[in-house]
C-alpha positions as protocol buffer text, in pm:
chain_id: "A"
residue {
  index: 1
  type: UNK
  ca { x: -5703 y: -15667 z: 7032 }
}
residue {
  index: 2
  type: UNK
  ca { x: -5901 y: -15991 z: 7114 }
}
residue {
  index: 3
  type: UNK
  ca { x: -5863 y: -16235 z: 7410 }
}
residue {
  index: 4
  type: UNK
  ca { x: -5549 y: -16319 z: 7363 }
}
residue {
  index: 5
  type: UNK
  ca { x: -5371 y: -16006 z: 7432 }
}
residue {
  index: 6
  type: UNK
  ca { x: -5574 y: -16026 z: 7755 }
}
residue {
  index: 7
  type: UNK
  ca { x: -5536 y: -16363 z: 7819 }
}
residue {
  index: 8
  type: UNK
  ca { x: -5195 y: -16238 z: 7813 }
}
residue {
  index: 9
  type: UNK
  ca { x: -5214 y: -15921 z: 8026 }
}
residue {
  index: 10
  type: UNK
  ca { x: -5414 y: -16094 z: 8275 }
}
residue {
  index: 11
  type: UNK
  ca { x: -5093 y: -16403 z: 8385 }
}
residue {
  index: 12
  type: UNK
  ca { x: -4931 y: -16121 z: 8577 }
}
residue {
  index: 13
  type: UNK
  ca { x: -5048 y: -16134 z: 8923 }
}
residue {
  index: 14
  type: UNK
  ca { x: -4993 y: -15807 z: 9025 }
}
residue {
  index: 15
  type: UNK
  ca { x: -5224 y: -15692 z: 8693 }
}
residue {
  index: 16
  type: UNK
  ca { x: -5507 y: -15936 z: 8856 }
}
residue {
  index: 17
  type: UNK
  ca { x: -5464 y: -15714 z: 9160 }
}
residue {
  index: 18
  type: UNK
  ca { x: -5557 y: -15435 z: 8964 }
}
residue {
  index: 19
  type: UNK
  ca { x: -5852 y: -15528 z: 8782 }
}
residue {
  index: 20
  type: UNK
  ca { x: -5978 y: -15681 z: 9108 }
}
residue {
  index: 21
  type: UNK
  ca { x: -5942 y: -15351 z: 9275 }
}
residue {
  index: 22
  type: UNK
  ca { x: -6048 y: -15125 z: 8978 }
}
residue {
  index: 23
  type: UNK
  ca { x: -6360 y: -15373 z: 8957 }
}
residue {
  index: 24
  type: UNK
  ca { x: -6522 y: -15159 z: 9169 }
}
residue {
  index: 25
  type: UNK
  ca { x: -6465 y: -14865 z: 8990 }
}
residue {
  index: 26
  type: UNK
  ca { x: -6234 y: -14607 z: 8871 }
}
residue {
  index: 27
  type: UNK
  ca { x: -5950 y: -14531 z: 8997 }
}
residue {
  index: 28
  type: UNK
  ca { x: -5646 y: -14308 z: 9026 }
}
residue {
  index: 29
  type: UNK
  ca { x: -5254 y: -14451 z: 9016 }
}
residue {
  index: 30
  type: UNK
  ca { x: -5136 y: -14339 z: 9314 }
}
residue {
  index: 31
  type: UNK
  ca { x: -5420 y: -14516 z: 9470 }
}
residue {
  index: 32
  type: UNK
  ca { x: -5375 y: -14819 z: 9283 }
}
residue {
  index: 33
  type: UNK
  ca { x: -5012 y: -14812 z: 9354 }
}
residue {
  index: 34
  type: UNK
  ca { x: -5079 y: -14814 z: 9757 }
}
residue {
  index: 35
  type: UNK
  ca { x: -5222 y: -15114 z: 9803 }
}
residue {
  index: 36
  type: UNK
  ca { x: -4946 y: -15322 z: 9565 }
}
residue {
  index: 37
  type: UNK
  ca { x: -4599 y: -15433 z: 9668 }
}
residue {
  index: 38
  type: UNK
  ca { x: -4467 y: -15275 z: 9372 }
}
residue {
  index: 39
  type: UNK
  ca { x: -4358 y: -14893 z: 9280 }
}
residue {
  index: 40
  type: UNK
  ca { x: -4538 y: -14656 z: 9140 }
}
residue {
  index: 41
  type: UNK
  ca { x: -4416 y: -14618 z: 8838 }
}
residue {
  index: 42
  type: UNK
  ca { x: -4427 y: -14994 z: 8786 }
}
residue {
  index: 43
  type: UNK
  ca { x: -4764 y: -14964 z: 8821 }
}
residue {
  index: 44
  type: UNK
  ca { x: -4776 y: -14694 z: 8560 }
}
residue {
  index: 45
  type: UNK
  ca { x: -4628 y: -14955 z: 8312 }
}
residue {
  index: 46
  type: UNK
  ca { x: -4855 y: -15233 z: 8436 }
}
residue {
  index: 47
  type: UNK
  ca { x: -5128 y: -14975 z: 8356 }
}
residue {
  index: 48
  type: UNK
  ca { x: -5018 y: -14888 z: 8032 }
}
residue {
  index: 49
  type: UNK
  ca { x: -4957 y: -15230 z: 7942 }
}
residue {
  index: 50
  type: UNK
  ca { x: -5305 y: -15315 z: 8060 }
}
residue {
  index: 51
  type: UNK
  ca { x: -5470 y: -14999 z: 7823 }
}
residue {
  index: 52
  type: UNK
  ca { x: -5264 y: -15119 z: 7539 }
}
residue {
  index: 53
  type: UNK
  ca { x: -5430 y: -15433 z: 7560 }
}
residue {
  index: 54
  type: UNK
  ca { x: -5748 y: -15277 z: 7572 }
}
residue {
  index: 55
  type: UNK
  ca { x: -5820 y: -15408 z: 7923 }
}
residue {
  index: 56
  type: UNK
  ca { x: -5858 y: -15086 z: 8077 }
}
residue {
  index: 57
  type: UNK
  ca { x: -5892 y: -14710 z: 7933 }
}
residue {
  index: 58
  type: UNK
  ca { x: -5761 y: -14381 z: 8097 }
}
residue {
  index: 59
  type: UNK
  ca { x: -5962 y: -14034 z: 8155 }
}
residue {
  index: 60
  type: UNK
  ca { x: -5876 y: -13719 z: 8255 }
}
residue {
  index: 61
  type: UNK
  ca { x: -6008 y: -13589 z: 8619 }
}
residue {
  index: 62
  type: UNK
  ca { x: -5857 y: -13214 z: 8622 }
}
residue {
  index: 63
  type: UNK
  ca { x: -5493 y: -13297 z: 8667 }
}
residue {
  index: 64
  type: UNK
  ca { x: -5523 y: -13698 z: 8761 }
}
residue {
  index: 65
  type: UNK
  ca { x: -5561 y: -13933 z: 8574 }
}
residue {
  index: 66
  type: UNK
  ca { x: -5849 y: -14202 z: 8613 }
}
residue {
  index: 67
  type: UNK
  ca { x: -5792 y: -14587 z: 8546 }
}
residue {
  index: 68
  type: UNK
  ca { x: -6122 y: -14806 z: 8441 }
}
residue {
  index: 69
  type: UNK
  ca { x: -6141 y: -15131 z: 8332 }
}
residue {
  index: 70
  type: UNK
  ca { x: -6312 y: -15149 z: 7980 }
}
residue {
  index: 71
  type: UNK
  ca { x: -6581 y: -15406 z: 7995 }
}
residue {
  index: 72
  type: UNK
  ca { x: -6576 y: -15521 z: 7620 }
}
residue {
  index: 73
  type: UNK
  ca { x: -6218 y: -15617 z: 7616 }
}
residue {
  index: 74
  type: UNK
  ca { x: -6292 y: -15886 z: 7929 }
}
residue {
  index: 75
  type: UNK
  ca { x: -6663 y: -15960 z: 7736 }
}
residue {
  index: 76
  type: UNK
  ca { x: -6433 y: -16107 z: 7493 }
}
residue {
  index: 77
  type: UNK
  ca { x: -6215 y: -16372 z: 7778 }
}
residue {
  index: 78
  type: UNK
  ca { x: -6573 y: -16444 z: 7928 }
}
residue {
  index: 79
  type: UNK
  ca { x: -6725 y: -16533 z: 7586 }
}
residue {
  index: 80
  type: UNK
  ca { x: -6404 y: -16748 z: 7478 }
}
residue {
  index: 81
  type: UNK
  ca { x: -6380 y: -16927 z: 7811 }
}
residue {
  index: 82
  type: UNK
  ca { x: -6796 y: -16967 z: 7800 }
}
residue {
  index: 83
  type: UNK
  ca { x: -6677 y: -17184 z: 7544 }
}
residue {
  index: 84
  type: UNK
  ca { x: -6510 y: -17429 z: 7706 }
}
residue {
  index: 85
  type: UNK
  ca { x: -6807 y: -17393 z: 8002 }
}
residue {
  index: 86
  type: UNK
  ca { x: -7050 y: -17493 z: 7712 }
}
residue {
  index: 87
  type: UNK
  ca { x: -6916 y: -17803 z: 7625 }
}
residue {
  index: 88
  type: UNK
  ca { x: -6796 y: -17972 z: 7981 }
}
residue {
  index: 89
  type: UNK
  ca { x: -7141 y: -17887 z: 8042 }
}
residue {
  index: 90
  type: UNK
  ca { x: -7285 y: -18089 z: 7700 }
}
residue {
  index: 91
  type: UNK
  ca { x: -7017 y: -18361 z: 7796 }
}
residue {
  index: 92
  type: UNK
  ca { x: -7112 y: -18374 z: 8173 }
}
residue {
  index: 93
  type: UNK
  ca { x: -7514 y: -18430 z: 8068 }
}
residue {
  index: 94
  type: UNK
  ca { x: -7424 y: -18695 z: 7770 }
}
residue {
  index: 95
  type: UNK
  ca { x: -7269 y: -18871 z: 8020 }
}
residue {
  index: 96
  type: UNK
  ca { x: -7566 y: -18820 z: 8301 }
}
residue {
  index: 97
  type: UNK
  ca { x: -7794 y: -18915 z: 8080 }
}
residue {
  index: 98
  type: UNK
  ca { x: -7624 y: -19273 z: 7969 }
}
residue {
  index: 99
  type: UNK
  ca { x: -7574 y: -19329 z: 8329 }
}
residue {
  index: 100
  type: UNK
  ca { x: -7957 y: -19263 z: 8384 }
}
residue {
  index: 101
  type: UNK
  ca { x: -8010 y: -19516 z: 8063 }
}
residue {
  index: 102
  type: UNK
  ca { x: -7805 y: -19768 z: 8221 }
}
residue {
  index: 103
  type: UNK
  ca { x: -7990 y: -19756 z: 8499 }
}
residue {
  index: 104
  type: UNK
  ca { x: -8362 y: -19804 z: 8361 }
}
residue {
  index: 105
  type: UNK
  ca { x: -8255 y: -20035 z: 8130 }
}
């Protein structure tokens, strides 16, 4: 879907809470849906928004079903963000290394 969709998915605070919580691994909605000041079922759509978007995927557990997050689809945010990281970074030592010139000249 690309990082946009994600981008996307991941405004909604109460779909942060959820990728911070299944960030430690997979997890079931009832038990998702405990810890959040929302319903259930509205975290069933959050959820189903969320694997939609690719930013998590859904097994089977006998008669549960299991929420994880799905590492490529948030790959993709890291890598577009990394790419405004990159060049602050270039900017911040261009301008280091005039101020260093400056300074020695």
């Amino acid at each position: 879907m690309g990082y946009q969709a994600t981008l996307e998915v991941l405004a909604d605070p109460t779909r942060r809470s959820i990728v911070e919580r299944l960030h430690a691994g997979p997890l079931p909605v009832g038990v998702l849906a405990a810890d959040l000041p929302v319903s259930r079922p509205a975290v069933s759509k959050h959820l189903r928004l969320m694997k939609d978007a690719g930013v998590v995927r859904m097994t089977a557990d006998g008669t549960r079903h299991l929420y994880e997050l799905d590492l490529r689809t948030l790959d993709e945010v890291r890598r577009y963000l990394d790419g405004f990281w990159e060049a602050s970074l270039a900017s911040f030592k261009d301008a280091a290394e005039s101020t260093t010139k400056g300074r020695t000249s």
